[in-house]
C-alpha positions in Angstrom: -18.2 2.8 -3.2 -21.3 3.0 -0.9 -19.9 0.1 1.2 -17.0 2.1 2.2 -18.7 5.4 3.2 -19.1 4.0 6.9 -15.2 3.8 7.5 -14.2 6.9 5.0 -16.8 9.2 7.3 -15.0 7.7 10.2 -11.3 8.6 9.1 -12.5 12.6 8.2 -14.3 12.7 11.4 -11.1 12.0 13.1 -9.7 14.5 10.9 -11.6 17.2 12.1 -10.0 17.2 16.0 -7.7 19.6 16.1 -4.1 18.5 17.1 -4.3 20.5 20.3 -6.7 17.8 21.5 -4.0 15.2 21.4 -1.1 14.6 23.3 1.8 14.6 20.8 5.8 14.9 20.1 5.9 17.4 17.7 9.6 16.1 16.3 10.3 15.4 13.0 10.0 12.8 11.4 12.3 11.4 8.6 10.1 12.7 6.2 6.7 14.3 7.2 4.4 11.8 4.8 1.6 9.7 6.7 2.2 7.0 4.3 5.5 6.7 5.5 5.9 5.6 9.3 8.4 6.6 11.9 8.6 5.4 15.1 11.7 6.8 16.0 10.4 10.1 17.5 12.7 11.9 15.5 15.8 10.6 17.8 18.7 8.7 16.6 17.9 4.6 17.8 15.4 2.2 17.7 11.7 3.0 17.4 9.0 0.2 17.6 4.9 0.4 16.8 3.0 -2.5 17.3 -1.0 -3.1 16.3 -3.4 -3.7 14.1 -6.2 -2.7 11.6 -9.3 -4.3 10.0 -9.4 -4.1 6.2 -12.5 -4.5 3.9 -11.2 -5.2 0.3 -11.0 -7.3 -2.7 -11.0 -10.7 -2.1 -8.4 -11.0 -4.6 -6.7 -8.9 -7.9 -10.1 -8.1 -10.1 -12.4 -9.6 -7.6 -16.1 -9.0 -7.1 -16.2 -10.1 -3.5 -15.1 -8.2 -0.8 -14.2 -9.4 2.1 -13.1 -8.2 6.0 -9.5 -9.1 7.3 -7.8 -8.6 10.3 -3.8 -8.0 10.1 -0.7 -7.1 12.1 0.3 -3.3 11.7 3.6 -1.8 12.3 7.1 -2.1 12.8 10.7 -2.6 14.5 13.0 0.2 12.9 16.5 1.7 13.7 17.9 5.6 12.7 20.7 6.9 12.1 20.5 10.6 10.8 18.4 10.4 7.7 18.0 6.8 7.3 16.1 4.6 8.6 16.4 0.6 8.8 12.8 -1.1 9.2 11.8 -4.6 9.7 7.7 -4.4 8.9 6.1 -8.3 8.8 7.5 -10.0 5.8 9.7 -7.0 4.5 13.3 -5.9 5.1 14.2 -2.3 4.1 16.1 0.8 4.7 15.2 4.6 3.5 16.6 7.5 3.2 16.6 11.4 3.1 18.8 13.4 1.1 19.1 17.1 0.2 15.6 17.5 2.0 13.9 16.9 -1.0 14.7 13.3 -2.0 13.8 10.3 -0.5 15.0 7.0 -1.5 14.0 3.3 -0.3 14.9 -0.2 -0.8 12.9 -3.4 0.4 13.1 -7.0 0.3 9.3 -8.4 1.1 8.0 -11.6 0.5 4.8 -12.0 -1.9 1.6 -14.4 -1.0 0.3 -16.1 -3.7 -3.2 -15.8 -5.1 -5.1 -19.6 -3.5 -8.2 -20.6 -4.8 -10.1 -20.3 -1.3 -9.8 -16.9 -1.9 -13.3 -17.1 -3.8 -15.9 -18.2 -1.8 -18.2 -17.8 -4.8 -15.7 -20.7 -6.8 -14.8 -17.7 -9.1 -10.8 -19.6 -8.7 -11.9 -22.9 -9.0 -9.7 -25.3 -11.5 -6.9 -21.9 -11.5 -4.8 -23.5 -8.7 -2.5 -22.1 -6.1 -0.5 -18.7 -7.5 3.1 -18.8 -6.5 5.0 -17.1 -3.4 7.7 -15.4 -4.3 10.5 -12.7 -3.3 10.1 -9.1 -4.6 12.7 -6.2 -4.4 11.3 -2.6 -4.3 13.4 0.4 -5.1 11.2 3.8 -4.5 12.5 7.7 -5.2 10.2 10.2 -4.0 11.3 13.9 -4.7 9.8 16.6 -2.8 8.8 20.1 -4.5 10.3 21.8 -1.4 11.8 20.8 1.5 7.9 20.6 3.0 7.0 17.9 1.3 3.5 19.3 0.2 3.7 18.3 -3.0 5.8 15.0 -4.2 6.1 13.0 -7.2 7.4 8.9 -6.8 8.6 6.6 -8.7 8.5 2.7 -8.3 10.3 -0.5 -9.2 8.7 -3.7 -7.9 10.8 -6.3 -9.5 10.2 -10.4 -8.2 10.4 -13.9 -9.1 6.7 -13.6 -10.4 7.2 -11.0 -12.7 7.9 -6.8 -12.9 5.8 -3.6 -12.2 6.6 0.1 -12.3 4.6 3.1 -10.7 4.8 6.6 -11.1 3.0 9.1 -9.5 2.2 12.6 -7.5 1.0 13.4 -4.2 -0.2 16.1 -1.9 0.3 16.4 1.7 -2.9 18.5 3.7 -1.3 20.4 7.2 1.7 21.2 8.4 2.6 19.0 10.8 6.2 17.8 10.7 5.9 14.8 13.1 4.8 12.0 10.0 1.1 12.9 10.9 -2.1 14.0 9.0 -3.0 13.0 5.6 -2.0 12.7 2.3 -4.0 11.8 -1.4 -2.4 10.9 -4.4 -2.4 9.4 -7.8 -0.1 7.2 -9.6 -0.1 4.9 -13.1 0.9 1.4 -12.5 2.6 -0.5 -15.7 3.3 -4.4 -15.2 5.7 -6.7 -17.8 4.0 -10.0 -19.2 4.9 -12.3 -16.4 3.5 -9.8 -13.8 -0.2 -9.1 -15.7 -0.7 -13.1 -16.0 0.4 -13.9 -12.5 -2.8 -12.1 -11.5 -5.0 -12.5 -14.8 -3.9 -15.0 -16.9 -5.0 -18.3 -17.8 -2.9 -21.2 -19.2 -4.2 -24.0 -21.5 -4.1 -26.8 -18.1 -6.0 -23.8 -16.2 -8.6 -23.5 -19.0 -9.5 -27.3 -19.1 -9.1 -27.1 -15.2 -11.4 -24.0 -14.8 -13.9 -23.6 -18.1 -12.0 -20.5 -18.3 -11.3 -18.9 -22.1 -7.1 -19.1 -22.5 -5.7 -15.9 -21.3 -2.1 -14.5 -22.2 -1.7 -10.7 -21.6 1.3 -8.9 -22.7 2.8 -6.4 -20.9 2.0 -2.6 -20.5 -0.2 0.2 -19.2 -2.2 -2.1 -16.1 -4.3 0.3 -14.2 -4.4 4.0 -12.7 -4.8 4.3 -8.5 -6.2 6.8 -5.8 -5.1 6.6 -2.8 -5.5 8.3 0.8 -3.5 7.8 3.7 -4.5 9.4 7.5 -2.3 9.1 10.4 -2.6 10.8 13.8 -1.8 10.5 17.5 -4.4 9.7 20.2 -2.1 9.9 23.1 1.8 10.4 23.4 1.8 6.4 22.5 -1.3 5.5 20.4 -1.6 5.9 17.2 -4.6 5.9 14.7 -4.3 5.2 10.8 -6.5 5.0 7.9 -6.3 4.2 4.3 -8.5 4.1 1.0 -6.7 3.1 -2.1 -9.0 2.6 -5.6 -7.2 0.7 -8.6 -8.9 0.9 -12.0 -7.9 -1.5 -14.6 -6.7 -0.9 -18.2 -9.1 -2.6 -20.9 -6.8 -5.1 -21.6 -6.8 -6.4 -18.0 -10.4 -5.4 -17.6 -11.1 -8.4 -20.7 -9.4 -11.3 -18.3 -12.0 -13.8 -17.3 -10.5 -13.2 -13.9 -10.9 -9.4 -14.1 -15.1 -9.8 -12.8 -14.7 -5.8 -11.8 -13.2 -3.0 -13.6 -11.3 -2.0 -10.2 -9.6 -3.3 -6.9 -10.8 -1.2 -4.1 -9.6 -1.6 -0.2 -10.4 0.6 2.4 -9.3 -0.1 6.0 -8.1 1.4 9.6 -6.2 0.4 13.0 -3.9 1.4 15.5 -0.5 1.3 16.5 1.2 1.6 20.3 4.4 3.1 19.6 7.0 2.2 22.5 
């Protein structure tokens, strides 16, 4: 993780400004999580944050090539009370609060497929072009208390390529009630068979194509994740954000010839003007 220590000391730097220095709303958001935006300011009606961030991560699921990407950040959302209706790049989706202590989402979001130019080493060669496809996420997060310092989630990604579940536990660091700060947590990632040879299998065509051994995982325990999330505001419209997420693979997926690290690993930062 030595590459990454540049950006990671830059996101606790920012950390250590104290929110006085910033000019900020201090409303709540819909639920006071950095991982979760809200543009909204807290009011009723449309909120809209526009930028960007610069990534350095896997070149692609068990990759041993990292690689720097630029990418759109943001989003256009609308809300009403506790709910929230969000259109963020290629995903539709609509949260919301209830009782104080849960939080429930839904989300349509379109999937990339995996293309062989994604190794420049030639690591995909003879694999071909992994499908797109349609995924629907359903999310419940349940708060502790109503602070949301402590939360355990739980995740249903199910698609055209296959299905994954997550479950988890997070903890939320000041006591900000405006969506900013930071947050760590920890989650185990399970995937059906479809899902864990989307990303690491190899058919009998691919093997001849490739020189690849043929690879068909079955379904299971896939990996265990870390991740960090920071988010605070530089003025009353910018915005910074950082993230670091580590994923480290079961052994199963760790044997795939396609698996060339034990981990995915993505680390990255931006900002957001929020109208």
């Amino acid at each position: 993780m030595k590459k990454y220590s540049g950006l990671l000391l830059a996101l606790m730097t920012c950390m250590s400004f104290p929110s006085s220095v910033f000019a900020q709303d201090d409303r709540a958001a819909l639920v006071p999580l950095p991982s979760l935006d809200d543009f909204t300011r807290g009011e009723d009606g449309w909120g809209i944050g526009l930028g960007a961030g610069i990534e350095y991560e896997s070149a692609y699921e068990g990759a041993d090539e990292f690689a720097v990407e630029a990418d759109p950040a943001g989003a256009v959302q609308w809300r009403s009370g506790d709910n929230i209706f969000y259109w963020a790049g290629e995903a539709l989706g609509w949260r919301g609060l209830r009782s104080d202590i849960w939080l429930f989402e839904a989300t349509v979001a379109f999937e990339e497929g995996r293309e062989e130019s994604d190794s420049d080493d030639g690591n995909l060669d003879g694999l071909g072009e992994g499908e797109e496809g349609v995924e629907f996420v359903l999310q419940a997060r349940r708060a502790f208390q109503a602070d949301w310092r402590y939360w355990l989630d739980g995740r249903l990604v199910a698609g055209e390529n296959g299905n994954q579940a997550l479950f988890g536990a997070g903890y939320r660091f000041g006591s900000q009630n405006d969506g900013t700060g930071s947050e760590i947590a920890f989650a185990v990632v399970f995937h059906d068979s479809d899902y864990a040879n989307k990303d690491f299998g190899v058919t009998a065509a691919q093997s001849e194509a490739s020189g690849l051994p043929e690879t068909n995982l079955s379904g299971g325990f896939r990996s265990i994740g870390f991740n960090y999330n920071y988010r605070n505001n530089l003025t009353a419209n910018w915005q910074i954000f950082g993230e670091a997420v580590i994923e480290y693979y079961s052994s199963d997926v760790q044997d795939s010839p396609i698996a060339r690290q034990d981990y995915e690993a993505e680390v990255g930062i931006g900002v957001i003007y929020v109208f």
